[in-house]
C-alpha positions as CSV (number, residue, x, y, z in Angstrom):
1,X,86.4,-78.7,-26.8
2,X,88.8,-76.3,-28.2
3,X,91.2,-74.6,-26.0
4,X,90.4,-71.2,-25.3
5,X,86.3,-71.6,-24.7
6,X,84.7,-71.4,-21.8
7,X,83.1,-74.3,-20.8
8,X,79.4,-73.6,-20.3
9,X,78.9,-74.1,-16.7
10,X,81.7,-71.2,-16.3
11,X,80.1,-69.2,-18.8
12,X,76.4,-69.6,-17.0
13,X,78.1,-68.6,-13.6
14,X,79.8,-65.2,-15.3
15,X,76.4,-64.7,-17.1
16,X,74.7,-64.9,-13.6
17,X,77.4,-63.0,-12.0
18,X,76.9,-60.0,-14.0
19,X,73.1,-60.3,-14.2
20,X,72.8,-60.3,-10.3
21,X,75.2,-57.1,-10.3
22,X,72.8,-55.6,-12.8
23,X,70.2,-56.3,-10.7
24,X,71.9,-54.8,-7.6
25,X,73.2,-51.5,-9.4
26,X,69.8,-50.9,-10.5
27,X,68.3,-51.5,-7.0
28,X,70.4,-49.3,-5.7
29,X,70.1,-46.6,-7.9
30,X,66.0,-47.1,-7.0
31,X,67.5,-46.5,-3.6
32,X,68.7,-43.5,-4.4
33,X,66.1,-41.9,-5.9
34,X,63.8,-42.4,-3.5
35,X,66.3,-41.5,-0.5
36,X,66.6,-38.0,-2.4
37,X,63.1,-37.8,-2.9
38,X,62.3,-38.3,0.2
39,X,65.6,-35.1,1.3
40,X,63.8,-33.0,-0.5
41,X,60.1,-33.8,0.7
42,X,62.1,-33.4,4.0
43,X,63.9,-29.8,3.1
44,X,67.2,-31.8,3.6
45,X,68.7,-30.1,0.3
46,X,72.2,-29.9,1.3
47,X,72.4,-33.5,2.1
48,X,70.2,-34.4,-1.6
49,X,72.3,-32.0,-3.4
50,X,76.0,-34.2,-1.9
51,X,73.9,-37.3,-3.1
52,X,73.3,-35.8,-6.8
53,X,76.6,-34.7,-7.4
54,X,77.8,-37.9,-6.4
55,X,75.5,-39.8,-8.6
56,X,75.9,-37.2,-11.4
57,X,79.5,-37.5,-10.9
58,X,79.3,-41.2,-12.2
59,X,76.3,-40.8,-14.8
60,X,76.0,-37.4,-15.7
61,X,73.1,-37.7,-18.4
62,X,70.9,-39.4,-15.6
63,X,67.7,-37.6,-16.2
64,X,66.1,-37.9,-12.8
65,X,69.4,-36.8,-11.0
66,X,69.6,-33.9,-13.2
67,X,65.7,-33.3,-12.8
68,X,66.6,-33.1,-8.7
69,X,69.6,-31.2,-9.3
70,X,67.2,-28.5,-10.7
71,X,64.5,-29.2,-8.2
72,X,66.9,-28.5,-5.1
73,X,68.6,-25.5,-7.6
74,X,65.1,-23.9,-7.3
75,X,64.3,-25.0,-4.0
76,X,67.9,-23.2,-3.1
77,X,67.0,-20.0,-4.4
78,X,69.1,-20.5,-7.5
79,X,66.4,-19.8,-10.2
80,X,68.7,-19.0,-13.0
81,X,70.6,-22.3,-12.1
82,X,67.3,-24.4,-12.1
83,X,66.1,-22.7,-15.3
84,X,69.4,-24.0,-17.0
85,X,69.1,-27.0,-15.2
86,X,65.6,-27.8,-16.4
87,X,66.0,-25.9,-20.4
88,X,68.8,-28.6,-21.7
89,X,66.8,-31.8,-19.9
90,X,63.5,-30.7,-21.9
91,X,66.4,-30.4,-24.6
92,X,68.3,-33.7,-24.0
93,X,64.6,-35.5,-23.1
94,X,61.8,-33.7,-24.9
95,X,59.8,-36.9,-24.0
96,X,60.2,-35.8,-20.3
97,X,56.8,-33.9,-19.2
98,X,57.9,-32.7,-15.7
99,X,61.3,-30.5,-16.8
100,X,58.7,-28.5,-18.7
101,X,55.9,-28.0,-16.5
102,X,59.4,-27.4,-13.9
103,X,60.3,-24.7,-15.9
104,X,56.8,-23.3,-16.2
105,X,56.8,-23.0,-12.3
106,X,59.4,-21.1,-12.3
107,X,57.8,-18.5,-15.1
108,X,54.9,-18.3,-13.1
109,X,56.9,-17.3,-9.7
110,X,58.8,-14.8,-12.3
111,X,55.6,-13.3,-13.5
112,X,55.9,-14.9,-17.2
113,X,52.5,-16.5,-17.6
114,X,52.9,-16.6,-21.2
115,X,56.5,-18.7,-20.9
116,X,55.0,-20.9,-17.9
117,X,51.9,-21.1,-20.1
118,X,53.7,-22.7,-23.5
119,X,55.6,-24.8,-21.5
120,X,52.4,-26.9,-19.7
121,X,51.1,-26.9,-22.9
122,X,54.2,-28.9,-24.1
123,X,54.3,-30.7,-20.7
124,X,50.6,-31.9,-21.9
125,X,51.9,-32.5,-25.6
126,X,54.3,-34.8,-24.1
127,X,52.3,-36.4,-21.9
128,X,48.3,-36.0,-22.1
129,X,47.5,-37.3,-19.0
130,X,49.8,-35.4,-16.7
131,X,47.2,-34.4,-14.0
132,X,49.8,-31.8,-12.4
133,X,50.4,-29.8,-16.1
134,X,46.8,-29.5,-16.5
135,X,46.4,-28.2,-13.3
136,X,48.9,-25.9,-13.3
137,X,47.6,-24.8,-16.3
138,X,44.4,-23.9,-15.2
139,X,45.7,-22.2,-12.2
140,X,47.9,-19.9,-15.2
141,X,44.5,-19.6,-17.3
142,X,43.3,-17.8,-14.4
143,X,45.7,-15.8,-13.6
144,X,46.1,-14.5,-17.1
145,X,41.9,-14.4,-16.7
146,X,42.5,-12.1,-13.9
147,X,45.0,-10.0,-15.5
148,X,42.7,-9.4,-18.4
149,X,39.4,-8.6,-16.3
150,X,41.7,-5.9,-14.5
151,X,42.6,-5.1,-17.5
152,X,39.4,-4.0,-19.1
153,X,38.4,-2.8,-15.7
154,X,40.4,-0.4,-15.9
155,X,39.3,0.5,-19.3
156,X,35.8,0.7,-18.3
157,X,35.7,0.7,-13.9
158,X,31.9,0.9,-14.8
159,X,31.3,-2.8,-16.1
160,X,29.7,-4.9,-13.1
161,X,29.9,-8.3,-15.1
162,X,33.9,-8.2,-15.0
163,X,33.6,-7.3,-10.9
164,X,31.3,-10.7,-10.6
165,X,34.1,-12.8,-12.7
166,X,36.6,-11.6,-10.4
167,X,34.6,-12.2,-7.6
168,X,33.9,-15.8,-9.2
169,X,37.5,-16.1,-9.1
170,X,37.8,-14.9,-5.3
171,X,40.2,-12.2,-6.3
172,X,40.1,-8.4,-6.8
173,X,42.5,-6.2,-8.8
174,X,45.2,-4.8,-7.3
């Protein structure tokens, strides 16, 4: 052997070595996703928002602890925050489905069906099975459905059809 190479047996313990702390800094990052998950299921945001930083702090393009910075943003009252928050991951990760149907909850709660609207629609685009953007979608549908019989009602308060659809819908105008 030629002095200066690693003998294999050293080589396969190093290789080990740094596969089992792979291993264990993935493990515990899957640790800390679901502990935060499980904050903010809890209303612990304080305590989830000292664990993001923190991991943020070390990997700041982590896309779930950015997607929990903006969910605990939001959750805090800070919708401008979380729109920011949740506008540069659908930029940084367009392949992510749930930044955009994030952002379209927050332009429902605004009143900006149209906004919350195109971005389920991209949610779905990104992902077609995404149960919660379709949903969400359909629950925008009919609110936009609703704003339009209301619409027309008032245009013609005669027309008993558009009183059954809202009915249909379980709603009245306001």
């Amino acid at each position: 052997m030629k002095s200066g190479s690693t003998p294999l047996p050293a080589l396969a313990r190093l290789l080990v070595l740094v596969l089992a702390a792979s291993l264990s800094a993935g493990l515990a990052l899957a640790d800390d996703y679901s502990d935060i998950s499980q904050m903010l299921r809890a209303g612990r945001l304080a305590e989830a928002r000292t664990r993001v930083d923190r991991a943020l702090a070390a990997k700041p393009r982590d896309p779930q602890m950015r997607y929990f910075k903006g969910v605990i943003q939001r959750d805090s009252g800070q919708q401008a925050e979380a729109l920011t928050t949740f506008t540069k991951l659908t930029e940084d990760y367009p392949e992510l489905p749930e930044p955009h149907n994030a952002l379209a909850v927050i332009h429902a709660a605004q009143g900006d069906l149209d906004k919350a609207r195109r971005a389920l629609e991209m949610a779905i685009r990104v992902n077609p099975a995404y149960a919660t953007a379709h949903e969400n979608l359909g629950d925008v549908y009919a609110r936009l459905a609703v704003q339009a019989y209301c619409k027309a009602l008032q245009l013609d308060a005669n027309n008993s059809a558009l009183r059954s659809k809202l009915s249909t819908l379980g709603t009245h105008c306001p």
